[in-house]
C-alpha positions, -999 to 999 in steps of 0.1 A, spaced: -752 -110 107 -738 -76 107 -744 -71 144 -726 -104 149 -697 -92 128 -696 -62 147 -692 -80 180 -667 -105 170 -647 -79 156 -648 -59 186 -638 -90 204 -607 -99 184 -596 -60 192 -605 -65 232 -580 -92 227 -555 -77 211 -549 -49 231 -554 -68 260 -527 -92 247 -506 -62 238 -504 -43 273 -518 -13 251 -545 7 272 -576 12 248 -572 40 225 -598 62 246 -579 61 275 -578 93 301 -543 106 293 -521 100 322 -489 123 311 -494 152 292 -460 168 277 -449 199 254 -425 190 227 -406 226 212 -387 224 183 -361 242 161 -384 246 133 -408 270 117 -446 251 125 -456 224 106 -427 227 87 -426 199 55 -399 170 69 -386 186 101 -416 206 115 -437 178 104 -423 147 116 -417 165 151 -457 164 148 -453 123 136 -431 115 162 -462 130 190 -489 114 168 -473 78 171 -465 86 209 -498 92 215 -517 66 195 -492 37 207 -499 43 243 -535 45 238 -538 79 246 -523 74 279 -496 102 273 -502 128 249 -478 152 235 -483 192 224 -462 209 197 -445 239 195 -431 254 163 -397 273 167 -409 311 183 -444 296 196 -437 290 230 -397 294 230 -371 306 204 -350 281 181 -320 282 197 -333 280 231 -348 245 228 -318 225 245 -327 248 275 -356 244 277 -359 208 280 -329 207 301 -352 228 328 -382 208 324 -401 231 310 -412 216 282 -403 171 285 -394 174 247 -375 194 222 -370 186 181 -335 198 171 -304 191 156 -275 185 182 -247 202 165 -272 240 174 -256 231 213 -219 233 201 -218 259 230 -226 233 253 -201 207 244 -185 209 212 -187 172 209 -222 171 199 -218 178 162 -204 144 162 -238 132 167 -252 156 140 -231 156 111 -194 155 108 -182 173 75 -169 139 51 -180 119 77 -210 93 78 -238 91 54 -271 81 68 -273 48 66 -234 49 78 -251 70 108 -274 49 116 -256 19 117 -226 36 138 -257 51 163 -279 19 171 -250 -11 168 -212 9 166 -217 22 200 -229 56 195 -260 61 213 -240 50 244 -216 79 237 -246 104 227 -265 94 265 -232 101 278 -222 128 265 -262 146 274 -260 132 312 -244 160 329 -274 187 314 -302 158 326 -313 154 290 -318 117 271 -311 115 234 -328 98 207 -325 99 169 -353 110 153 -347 116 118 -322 122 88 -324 138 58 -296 121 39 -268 139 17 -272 177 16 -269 200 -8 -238 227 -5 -259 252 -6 -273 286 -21 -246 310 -33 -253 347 -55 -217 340 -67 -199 317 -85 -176 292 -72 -149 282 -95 -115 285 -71 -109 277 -34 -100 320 -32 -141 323 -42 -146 319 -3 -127 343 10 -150 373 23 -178 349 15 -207 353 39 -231 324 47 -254 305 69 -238 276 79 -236 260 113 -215 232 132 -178 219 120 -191 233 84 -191 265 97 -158 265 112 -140 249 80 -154 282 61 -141 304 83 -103 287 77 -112 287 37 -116 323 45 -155 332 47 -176 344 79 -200 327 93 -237 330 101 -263 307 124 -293 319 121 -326 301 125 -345 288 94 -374 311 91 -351 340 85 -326 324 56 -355 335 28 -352 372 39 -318 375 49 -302 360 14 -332 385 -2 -316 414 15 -283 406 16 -272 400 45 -261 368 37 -241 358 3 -255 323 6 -270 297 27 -272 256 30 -306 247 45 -315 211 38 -314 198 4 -342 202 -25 -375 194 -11 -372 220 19 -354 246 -4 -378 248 -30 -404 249 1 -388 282 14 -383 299 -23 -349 301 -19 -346 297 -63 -362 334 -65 -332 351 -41 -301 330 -50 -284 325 -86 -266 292 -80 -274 260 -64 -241 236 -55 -236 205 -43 -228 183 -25 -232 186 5 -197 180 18 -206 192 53 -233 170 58 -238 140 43 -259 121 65 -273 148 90 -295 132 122 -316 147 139 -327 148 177 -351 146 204 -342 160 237 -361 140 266 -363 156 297 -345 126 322 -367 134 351 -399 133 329 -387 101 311 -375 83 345 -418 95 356 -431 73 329 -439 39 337 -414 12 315 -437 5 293 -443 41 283 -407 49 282 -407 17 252 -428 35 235 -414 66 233 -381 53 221 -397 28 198 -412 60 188 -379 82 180 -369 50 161 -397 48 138 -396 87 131 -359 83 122 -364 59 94 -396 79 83 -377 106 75 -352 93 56 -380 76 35 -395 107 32 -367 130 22 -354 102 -4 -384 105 -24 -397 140 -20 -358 154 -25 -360 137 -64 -393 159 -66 -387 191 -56 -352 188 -76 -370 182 -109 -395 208 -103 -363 233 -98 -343 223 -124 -371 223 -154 -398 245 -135 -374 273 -120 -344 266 -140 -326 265 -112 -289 264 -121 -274 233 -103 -237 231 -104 -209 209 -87 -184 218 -64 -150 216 -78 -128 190 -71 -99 214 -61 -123 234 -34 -134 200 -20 -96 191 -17 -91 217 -1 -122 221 24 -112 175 30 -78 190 46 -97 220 65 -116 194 79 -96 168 85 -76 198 110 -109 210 124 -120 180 136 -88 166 151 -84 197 169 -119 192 185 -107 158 196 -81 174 211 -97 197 232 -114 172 264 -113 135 269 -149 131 257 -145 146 222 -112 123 216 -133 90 232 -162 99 204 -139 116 175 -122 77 182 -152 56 179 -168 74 148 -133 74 132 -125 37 136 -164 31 122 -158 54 94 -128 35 82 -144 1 86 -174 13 67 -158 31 36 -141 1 32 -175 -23 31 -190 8 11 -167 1 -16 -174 -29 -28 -210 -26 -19 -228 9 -25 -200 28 -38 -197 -3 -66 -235 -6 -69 -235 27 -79 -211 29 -104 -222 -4 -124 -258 10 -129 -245 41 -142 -228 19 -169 
């Protein structure tokens, strides 16, 4: 009876793959690829769902294309990732877009936009308010394809070894803080530093630094930062719904055979709702074990300094728009979205919200 089991089952699986188009999961690889990324190895969200986003690649063709991954350092540096996929010499990169800013400053639109979209907000603007159409756009001229793969939802403001109780608390202040963010420091009066996230722990010990954003709770508590920095602020005004990227290599992608390509961008799609998932409940974790393990001092921004960094913005950002026709075509899609979504957010999320706090 067993044996017969055994066969029937193995039957019902001939059929569905069969059924499926799926070559049989031991099947001789037919593309194998390198994906580098922007984060330390194995790192817990990023580094880690670069490594999901292979895992499904691989197991949903069937082993047919299989993908290698690099941590940031292991075969290139960080900040060299968008070249390096550009070239073709790795057919994937893991990244955040708004790293390229010397590329075309238009592509922090596409990571996060200081005030701008949460996640879901993201999301909804990427897949059905026209902004994947702008993002492929935008990545043609460098022979790249671009996919979102991930988001880690509202930030925190940051790590700070000071106090910030006035707008004038800025001024001289020295952090890590890259994209738009950055730039709206600089006009509050502080100087700016992008460095790569395996040396924010040593820098702020040092430092170097005066203080540093990285992610939110789950990654910060993973990199220590509680035992080098007094205060921890939020929120995270300068990115509230941060995406994240894979860079396809065009020439690789156009290689693969249609099905394939599917696959990879079904893929980037699944990875970009894991993370989410995954940095919603591992965030309200690592928080508690801060606050009551570390007593980590967590402390609002206040109102008057995020007055005050919503009109920096608001002149950053329109200046960007200014600068080439492509920045003013996406700075006017994501603007007109924004506006029709903080309208439907106020009756809907923003409302939620505030009756279950009653």
């Amino acid at each position: 009876m067993k044996r017969r089991e055994f066969i029937r089952t193995a039957g019902i699986s001939a059929l569905v793959t069969s059924a499926s188009g799926l070559a049989p999961v031991n099947a001789k690889a037919e593309f194998r690829w390198k994906m580098v990324t922007a984060w330390p190895k194995n790192f817990p969200g990023l580094g880690t769902n670069a490594n999901l986003l292979a895992k499904m690649i691989t197991e949903m063709s069937g082993g047919r294309i299989t993908i290698k991954v690099y941590g940031a350092k292991e075969l290139v540096p960080a900040f060299e990732v968008f070249d390096t996929v550009a070239k073709g010499t790795a057919e994937m990169g893991h990244s955040g877009a708004y790293y390229w800013k010397g590329k075309a400053e238009a592509v922090q639109f596409f990571s996060a936009v200081p005030f701008g979209l949460t996640a879901q907000e993201m999301n909804a603007w990427l897949y059905y308010g026209g902004g994947m159409e702008l993002w492929k756009e935008l990545y043609a001229p460098f022979g790249l394809i671009p996919a979102a793969t991930g988001n880690s939802g509202v930030q925190m403001a940051g790590w700070f070894n000071r106090k910030i109780t006035t707008v004038t608390d800025l001024k001289g202040l020295k952090m890590r803080i890259p994209g738009l963010g950055g730039e709206i420091l600089r006009r509050a009066g502080g100087t700016t530093v992008n460095i790569p996230g395996g040396e924010l722990f040593t820098s702020l010990q040092s430092g170097a630094i005066d203080a540093t954003e990285w992610v939110g709770p789950y990654n910060d508590l993973a990199f220590g930062f509680y035992k080098v920095a007094k205060y921890y602020y939020y929120p995270g005004w300068h990115e509230p719904g941060t995406t994240m990227e894979c860079l396809i290599n065009r020439k690789a992608f156009n290689g693969l055979p249609k099905d394939l390509q599917a696959i990879v961008l079904a893929a980037c799609k699944a990875a970009n709702m894991d993370m989410l998932s995954e940095y919603t409940a591992r965030n309200n974790q690592a928080l508690d074990t801060l606050i009551n393990k570390h007593k980590v001092q967590v402390m609002p921004l206040p109102d008057a300094v995020l007055k005050k960094l919503i009109t920096l913005s608001d002149e950053v950002i329109s200046e960007l728009a200014a600068k080439d026709p492509m920045a003013k075509k996406i700075y006017q899609s994501v603007s007109q979205f924004r506006k029709q979504v903080m309208q439907w957010g106020a009756v809907s999320e923003q409302a939620f919200m505030r009756a279950r706090s009653l």
